[in-house]
KEKOL-458039 format. One record per atom (N, C-alpha, C): z, x, y; residue in three letters. Coordinates in steps of 0.02 Angstrom, whole numbers, padded with zeros to 5 digits, always signed. Example, Ala and Ser with C-alpha at 12.3 -4.5 7.8 and 13.67 -1.06 7.14 Angstrom:
! residues 2
+00390+00660-00284ALA/+00390+00615-00225ALA/+00390+00660-00165ALA/+00354+00642-00112SER/+00357+00684-00053SER/+00394+00645+00002SER/
END
This chain:
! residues 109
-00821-00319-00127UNK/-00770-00281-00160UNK/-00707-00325-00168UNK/-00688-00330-00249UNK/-00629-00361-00239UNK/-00555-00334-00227UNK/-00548-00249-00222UNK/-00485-00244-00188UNK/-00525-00187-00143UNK/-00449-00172-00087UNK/-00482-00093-00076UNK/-00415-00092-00043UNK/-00392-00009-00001UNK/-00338+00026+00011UNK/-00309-00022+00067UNK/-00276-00057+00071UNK/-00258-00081+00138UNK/-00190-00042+00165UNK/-00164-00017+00138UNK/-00100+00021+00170UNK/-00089+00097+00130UNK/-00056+00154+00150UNK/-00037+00197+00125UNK/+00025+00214+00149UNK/+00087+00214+00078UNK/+00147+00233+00084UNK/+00164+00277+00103UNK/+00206+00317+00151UNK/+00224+00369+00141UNK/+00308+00370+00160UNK/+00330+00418+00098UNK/+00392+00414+00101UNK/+00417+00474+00165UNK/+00468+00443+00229UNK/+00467+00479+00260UNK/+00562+00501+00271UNK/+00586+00531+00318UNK/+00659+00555+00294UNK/+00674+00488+00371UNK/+00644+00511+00419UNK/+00656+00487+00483UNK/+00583+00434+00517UNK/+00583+00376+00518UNK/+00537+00343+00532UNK/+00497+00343+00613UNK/+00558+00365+00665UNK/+00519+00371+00716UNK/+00484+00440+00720UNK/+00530+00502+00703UNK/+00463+00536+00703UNK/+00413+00554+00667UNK/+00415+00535+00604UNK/+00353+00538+00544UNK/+00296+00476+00609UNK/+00325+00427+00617UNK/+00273+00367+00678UNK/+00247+00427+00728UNK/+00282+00449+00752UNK/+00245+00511+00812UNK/+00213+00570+00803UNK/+00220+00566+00741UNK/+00179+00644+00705UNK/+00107+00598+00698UNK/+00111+00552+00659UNK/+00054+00518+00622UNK/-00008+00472+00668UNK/+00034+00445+00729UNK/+00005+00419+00769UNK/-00044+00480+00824UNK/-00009+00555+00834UNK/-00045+00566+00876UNK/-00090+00614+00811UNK/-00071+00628+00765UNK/-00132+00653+00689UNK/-00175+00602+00692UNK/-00195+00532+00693UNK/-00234+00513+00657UNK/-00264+00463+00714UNK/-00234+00463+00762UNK/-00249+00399+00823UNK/-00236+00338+00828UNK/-00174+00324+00797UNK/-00149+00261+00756UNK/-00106+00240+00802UNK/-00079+00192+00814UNK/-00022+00147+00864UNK/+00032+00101+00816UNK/+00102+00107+00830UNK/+00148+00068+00792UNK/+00120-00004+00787UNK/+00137-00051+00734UNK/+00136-00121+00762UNK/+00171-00138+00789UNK/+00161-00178+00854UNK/+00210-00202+00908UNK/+00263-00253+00853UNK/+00225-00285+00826UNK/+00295-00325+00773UNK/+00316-00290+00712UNK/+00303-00241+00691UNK/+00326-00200+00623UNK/+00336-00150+00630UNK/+00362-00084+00679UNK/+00360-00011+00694UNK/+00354+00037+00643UNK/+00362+00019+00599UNK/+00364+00050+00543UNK/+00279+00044+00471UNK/+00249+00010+00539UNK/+00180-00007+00485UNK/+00139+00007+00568UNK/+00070+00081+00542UNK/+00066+00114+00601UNK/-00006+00071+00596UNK/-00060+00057+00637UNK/-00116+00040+00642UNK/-00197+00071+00675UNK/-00223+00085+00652UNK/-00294+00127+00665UNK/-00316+00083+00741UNK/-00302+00124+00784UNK/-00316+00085+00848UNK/-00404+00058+00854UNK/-00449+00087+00816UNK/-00531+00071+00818UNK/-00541+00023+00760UNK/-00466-00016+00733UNK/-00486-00064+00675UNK/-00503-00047+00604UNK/-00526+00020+00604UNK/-00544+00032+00539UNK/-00494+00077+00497UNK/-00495+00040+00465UNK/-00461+00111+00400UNK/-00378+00068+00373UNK/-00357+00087+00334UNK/-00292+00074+00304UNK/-00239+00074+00361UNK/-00201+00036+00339UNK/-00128+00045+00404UNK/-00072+00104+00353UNK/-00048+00131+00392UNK/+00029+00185+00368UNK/+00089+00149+00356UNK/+00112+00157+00283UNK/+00183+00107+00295UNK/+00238+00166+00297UNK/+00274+00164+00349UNK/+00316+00217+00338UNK/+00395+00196+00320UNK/+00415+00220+00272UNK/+00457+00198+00216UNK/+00526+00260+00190UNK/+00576+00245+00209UNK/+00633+00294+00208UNK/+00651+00274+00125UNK/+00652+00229+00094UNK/+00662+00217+00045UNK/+00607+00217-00030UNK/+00558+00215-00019UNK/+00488+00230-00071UNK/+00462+00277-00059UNK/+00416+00276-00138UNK/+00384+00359-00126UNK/+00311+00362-00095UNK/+00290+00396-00095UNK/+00216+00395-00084UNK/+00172+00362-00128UNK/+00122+00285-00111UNK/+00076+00266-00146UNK/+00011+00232-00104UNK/-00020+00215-00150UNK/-00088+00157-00125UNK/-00078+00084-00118UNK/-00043+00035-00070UNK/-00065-00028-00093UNK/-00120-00023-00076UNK/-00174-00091-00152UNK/-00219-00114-00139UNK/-00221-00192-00156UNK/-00262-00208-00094UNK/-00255-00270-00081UNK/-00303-00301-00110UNK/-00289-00371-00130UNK/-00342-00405-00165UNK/-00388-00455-00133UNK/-00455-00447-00128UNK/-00485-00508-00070UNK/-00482-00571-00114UNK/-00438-00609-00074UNK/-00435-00696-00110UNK/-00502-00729-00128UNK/-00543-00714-00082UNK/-00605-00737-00085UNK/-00670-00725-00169UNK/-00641-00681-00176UNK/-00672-00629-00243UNK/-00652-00647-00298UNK/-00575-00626-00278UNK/-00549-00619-00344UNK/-00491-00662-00320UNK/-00415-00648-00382UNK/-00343-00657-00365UNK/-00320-00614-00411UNK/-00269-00588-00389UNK/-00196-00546-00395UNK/-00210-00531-00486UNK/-00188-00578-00504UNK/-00194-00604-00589UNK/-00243-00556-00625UNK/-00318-00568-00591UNK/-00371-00538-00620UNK/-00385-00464-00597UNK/-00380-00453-00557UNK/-00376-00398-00527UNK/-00334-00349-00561UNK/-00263-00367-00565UNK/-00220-00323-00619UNK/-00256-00311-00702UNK/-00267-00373-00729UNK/-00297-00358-00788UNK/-00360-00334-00793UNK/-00391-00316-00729UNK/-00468-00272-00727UNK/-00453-00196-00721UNK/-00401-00172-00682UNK/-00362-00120-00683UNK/-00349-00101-00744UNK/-00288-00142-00759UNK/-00259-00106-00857UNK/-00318-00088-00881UNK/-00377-00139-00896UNK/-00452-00123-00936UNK/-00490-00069-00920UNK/-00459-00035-00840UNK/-00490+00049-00835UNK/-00435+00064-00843UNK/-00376+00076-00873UNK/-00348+00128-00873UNK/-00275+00110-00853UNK/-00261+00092-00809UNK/-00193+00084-00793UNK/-00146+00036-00814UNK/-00095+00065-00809UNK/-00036+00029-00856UNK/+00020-00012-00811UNK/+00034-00045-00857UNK/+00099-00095-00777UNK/+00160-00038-00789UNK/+00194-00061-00746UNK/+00267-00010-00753UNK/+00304-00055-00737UNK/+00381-00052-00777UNK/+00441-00066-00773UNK/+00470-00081-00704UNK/+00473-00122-00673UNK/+00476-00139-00577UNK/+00544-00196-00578UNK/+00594-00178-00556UNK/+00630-00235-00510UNK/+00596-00253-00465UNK/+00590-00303-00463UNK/+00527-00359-00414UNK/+00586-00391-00385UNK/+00591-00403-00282UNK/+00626-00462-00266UNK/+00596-00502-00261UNK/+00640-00578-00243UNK/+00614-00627-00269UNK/+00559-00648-00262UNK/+00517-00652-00199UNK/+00465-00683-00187UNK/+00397-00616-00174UNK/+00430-00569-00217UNK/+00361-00518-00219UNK/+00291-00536-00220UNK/+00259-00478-00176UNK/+00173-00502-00183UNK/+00139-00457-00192UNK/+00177-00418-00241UNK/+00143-00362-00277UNK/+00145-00348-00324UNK/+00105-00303-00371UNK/+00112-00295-00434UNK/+00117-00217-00443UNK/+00161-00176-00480UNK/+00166-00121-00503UNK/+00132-00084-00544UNK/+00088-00037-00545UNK/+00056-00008-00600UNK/+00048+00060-00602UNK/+00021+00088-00639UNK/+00014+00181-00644UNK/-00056+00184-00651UNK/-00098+00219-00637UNK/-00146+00260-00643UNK/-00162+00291-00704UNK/-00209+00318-00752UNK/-00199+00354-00804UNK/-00138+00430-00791UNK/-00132+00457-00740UNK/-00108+00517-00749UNK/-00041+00481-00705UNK/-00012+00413-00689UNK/+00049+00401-00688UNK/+00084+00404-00616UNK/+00005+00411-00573UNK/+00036+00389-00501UNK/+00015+00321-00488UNK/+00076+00277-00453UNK/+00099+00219-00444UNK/+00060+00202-00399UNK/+00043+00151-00401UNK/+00019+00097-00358UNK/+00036+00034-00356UNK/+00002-00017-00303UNK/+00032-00088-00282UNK/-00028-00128-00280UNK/-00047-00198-00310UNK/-00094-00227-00308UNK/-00061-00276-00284UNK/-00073-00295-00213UNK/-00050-00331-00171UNK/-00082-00401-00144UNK/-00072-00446-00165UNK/-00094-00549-00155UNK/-00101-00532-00081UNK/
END
């Protein structure tokens, strides 16, 4: 597979306790270096980014091995999705896009 879900956004008001709601919902543990990016303690599954400032989305990550960033976006647009209008900082490693019905996502290097 050349991408799949590696993180899910969620826009939260207060980050420590959206972390303590989510961790004891789902069995997840903060990262000791990122508190704010929660982790599936059995390894599997997407990490939680919890985010006072963004809304709710999907990054998906691209396996280097497969594919790259580049192709991946333009295999996307070719089902369907469209780039969107993004202030990017400088050394971004993501790409912005919509879905046919216009929910956002991140295709992430």
């Amino acid at each position: 597979m050349a991408v799949w879900v590696g993180s899910i956004v969620l826009h939260v008001s207060d980050i420590e306790r959206a972390s303590a709601f989510w961790c004891q919902a789902l069995g997840y543990v903060p990262d000791p270096d990122e508190p704010h990016f929660l982790l599936p303690t059995g390894g599997q599954g997407p990490r939680i980014h919890l985010d006072t400032g963004d809304q709710n989305h999907l990054d998906l990550w691209v396996d280097r091995q497969d594919s790259d960033q580049p192709t991946e976006v333009e295999r996307l647009v070719g089902l369907g999705a469209r780039r969107v209008e993004w202030t990017y900082p400088q050394e971004a490693d993501f790409v912005v896009l919509a879905d046919p019905d216009g929910n956002l996502f991140c295709v992430v290097a």
